[in-house]
C-alpha positions as CSV (number, residue, x, y, z in Angstrom):
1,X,125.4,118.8,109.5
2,X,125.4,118.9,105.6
3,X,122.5,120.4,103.2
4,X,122.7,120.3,99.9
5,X,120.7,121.5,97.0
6,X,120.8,120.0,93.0
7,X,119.2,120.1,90.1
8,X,118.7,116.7,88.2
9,X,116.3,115.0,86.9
10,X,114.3,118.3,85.5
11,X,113.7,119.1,89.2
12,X,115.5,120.2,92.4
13,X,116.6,118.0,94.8
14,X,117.9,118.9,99.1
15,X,119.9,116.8,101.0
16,X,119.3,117.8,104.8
17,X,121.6,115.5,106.5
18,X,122.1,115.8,110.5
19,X,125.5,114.1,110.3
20,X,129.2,115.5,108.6
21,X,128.6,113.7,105.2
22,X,130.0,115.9,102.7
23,X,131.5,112.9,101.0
24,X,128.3,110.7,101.1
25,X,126.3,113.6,100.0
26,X,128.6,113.9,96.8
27,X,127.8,110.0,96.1
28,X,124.4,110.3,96.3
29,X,124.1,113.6,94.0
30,X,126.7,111.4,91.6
31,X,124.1,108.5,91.7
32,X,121.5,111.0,90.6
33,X,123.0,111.8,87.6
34,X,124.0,108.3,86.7
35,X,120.3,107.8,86.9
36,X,119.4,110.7,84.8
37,X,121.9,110.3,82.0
38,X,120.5,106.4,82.0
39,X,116.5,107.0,82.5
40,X,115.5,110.7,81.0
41,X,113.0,110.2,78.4
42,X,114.6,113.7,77.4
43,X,117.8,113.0,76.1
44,X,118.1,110.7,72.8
45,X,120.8,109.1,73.6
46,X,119.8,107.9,77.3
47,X,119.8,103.5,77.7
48,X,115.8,103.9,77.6
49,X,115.3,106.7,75.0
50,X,117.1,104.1,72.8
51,X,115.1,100.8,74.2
52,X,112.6,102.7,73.3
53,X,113.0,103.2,69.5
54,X,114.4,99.5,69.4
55,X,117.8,100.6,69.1
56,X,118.6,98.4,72.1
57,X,117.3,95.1,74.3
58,X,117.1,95.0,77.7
59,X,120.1,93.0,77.7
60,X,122.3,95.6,76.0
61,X,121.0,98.8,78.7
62,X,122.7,98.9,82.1
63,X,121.8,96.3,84.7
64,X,119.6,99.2,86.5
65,X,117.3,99.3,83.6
66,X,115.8,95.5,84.0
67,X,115.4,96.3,87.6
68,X,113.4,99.3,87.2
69,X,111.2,97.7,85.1
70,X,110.8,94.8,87.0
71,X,109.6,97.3,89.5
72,X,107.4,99.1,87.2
73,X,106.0,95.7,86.2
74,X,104.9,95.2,89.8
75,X,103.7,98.4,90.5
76,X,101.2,97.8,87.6
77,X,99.6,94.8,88.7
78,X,99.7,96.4,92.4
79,X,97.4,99.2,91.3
80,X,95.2,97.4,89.1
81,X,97.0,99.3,86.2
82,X,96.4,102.6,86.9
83,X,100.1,102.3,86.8
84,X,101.4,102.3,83.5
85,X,105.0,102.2,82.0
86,X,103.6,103.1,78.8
87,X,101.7,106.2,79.4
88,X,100.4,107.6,75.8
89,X,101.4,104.3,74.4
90,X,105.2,104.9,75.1
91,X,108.1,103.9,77.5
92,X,108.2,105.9,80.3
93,X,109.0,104.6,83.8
94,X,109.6,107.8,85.2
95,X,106.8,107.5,87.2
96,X,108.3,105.6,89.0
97,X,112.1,106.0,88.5
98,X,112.7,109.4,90.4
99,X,111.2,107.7,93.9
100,X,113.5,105.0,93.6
101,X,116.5,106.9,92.9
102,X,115.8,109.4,95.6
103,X,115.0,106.3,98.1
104,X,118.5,104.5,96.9
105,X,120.4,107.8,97.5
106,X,118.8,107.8,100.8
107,X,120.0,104.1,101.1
108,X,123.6,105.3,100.2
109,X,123.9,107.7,103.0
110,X,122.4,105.5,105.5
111,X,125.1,103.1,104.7
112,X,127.7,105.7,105.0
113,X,126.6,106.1,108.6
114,X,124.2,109.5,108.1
115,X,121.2,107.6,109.0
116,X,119.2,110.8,109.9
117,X,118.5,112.5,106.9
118,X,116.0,114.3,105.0
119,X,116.2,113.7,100.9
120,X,113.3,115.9,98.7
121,X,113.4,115.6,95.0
122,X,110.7,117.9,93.7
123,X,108.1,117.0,96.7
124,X,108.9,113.5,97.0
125,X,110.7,112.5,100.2
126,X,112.5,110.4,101.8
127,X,112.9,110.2,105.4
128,X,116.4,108.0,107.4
129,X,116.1,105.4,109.7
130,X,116.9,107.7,112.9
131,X,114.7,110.5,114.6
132,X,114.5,114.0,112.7
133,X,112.3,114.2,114.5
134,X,111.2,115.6,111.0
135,X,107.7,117.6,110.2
136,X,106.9,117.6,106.5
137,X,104.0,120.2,105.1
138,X,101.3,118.4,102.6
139,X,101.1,121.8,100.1
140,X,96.8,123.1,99.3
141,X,96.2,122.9,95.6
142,X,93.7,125.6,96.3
143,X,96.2,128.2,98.6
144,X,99.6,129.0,97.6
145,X,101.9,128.6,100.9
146,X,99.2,126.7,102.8
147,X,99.3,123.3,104.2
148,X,96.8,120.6,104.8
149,X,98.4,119.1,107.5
150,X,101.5,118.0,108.5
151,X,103.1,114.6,108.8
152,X,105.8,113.7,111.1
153,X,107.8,110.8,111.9
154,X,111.3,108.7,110.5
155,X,111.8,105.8,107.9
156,X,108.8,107.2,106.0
157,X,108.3,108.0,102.7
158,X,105.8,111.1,101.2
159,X,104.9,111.4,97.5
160,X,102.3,113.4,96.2
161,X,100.6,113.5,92.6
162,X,97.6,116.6,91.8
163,X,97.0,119.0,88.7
164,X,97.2,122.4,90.5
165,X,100.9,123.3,89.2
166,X,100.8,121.1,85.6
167,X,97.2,121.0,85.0
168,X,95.5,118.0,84.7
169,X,98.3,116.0,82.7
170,X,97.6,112.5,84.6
171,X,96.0,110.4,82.6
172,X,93.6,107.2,84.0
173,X,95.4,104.5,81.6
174,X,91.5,102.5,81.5
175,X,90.2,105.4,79.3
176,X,92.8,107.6,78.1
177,X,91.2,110.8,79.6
178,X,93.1,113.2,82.5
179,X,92.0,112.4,85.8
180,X,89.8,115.0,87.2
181,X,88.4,113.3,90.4
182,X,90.9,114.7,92.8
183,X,93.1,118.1,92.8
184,X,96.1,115.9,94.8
185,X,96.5,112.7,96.7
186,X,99.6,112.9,99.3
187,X,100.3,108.9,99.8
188,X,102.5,107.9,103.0
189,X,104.5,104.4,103.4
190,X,107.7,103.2,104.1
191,X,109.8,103.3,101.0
192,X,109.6,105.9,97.7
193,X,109.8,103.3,95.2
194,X,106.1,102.2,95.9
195,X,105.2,105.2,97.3
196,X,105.5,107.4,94.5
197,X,103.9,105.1,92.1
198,X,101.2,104.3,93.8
199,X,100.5,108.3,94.2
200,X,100.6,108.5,90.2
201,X,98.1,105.1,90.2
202,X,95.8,106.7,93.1
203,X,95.6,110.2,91.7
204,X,94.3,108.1,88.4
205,X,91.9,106.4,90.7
206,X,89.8,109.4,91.4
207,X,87.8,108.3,94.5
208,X,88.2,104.8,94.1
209,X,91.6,105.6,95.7
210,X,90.6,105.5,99.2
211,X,89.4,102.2,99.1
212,X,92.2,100.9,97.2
213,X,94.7,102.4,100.2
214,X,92.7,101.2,102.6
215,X,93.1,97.9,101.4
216,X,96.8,98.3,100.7
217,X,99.3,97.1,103.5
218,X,101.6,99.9,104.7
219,X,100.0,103.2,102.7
220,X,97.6,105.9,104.0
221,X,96.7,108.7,102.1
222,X,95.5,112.3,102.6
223,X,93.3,113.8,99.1
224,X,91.7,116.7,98.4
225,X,88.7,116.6,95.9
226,X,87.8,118.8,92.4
227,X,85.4,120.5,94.8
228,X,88.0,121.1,97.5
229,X,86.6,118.5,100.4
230,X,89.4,116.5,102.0
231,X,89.6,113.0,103.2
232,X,92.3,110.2,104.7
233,X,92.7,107.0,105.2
234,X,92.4,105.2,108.4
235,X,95.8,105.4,109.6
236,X,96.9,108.5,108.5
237,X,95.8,110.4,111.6
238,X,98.5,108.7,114.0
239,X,101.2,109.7,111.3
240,X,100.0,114.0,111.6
241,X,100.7,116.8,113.6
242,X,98.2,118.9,115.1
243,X,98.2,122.5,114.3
């Protein structure tokens, strides 16, 4: 068994992995800060603080750079474009960058034979292919060290997006104005890349959200309103734990 815990990113990230993988573990955490020292919006000299200012093409930033947005440009026409790789008129795919690294480092152990695995950057997780079996807490905005439910399962993939620890700092990219609808939207699917996106677009969404999931292939949901009712998608019942 190997756990580990880094900061990257501007968050912390655990590794709980139920094999011997000290060495895969390292490869992962090394990919993490290849993706960091590439993507941060932070750091003037990162490939897409300089694309950015025009200092660079797509062409001239590392090959990761045209696949992330790639994905960022399908991820906006996914959600209607309550996705946005321009939020406050600027690049930024870091909405949707920190899923996808922390699903391709759960990709890299997997292929390094520690299939059962648990990888959490900052909330977002990814679950391995094999049986945990693994029980992941959905936080309350509205009660420190509470949980709304719990989801359980393998090869699963939990984001969530809410104002209760930054405020409301998502914007809806139709108006320009914070989203206020909802205090957090926990979104459940197979893979973080999508996953997390989609929980920045739905949060945007305010209410419409819960249609939008329902009609989206392979996502449930779990939100809890400004006024602190709750509601879920279809599917996400067969994916909890009763308490």
């Amino acid at each position: 068994m190997t756990r580990h815990v880094e900061r990257a990113m501007g968050t912390v990230f655990s590794f709980d992995v139920r094999h011997d993988a000290d060495d895969a573990v390292a490869r992962a955490v090394a990919w993490l800060h290849h993706v960091d020292a590439v993507f941060s919006t932070y750091r003037p000299g990162s490939a897409i603080s300089r694309l950015a200012r025009g200092e660079l093409g797509v062409r001239g930033c590392p090959p990761e750079v045209a696949r992330v947005l790639a994905l960022c440009a399908q991820a906006e026409q996914q959600t209607d474009g309550y996705f946005t790789t321009y939020p406050g008129g600027r690049l930024d795919p870091s909405g949707l960058v920190k899923g996808w690294a922390i699903e391709q480092a759960s990709l890299l152990l997997t292929e390094a034979g520690a299939p059962r695995h648990c990888v959490n950057g900052g909330g977002d997780i990814q679950l391995g292919p094999d049986p945990g079996p693994w029980r992941i807490g959905i936080a309350h905005p509205l009660r420190p060290a509470a949980v709304c439910t719990v989801v359980t399962g393998h090869d699963l993939a939990i984001a969530t997006s809410g104002s209760a620890e930054r405020g409301p700092h998502i914007l809806d990219p139709h108006t320009g104005l914070p989203a206020t609808a909802l205090l957090s939207i926990t979104l459940v699917g197979p893979r973080l890349t999508t996953v997390d996106a989609c929980a920045t677009a739905a949060f945007a969404m305010g209410e419409a959200a819960r249609d939008w999931v329902e009609e989206s292939p392979g996502l449930e949901a779990f939100a809890v309103t400004a006024n602190g009712r709750t509601w879920q998608t279809s599917g996400f019942a067969a994916l909890t734990v009763r308490r």
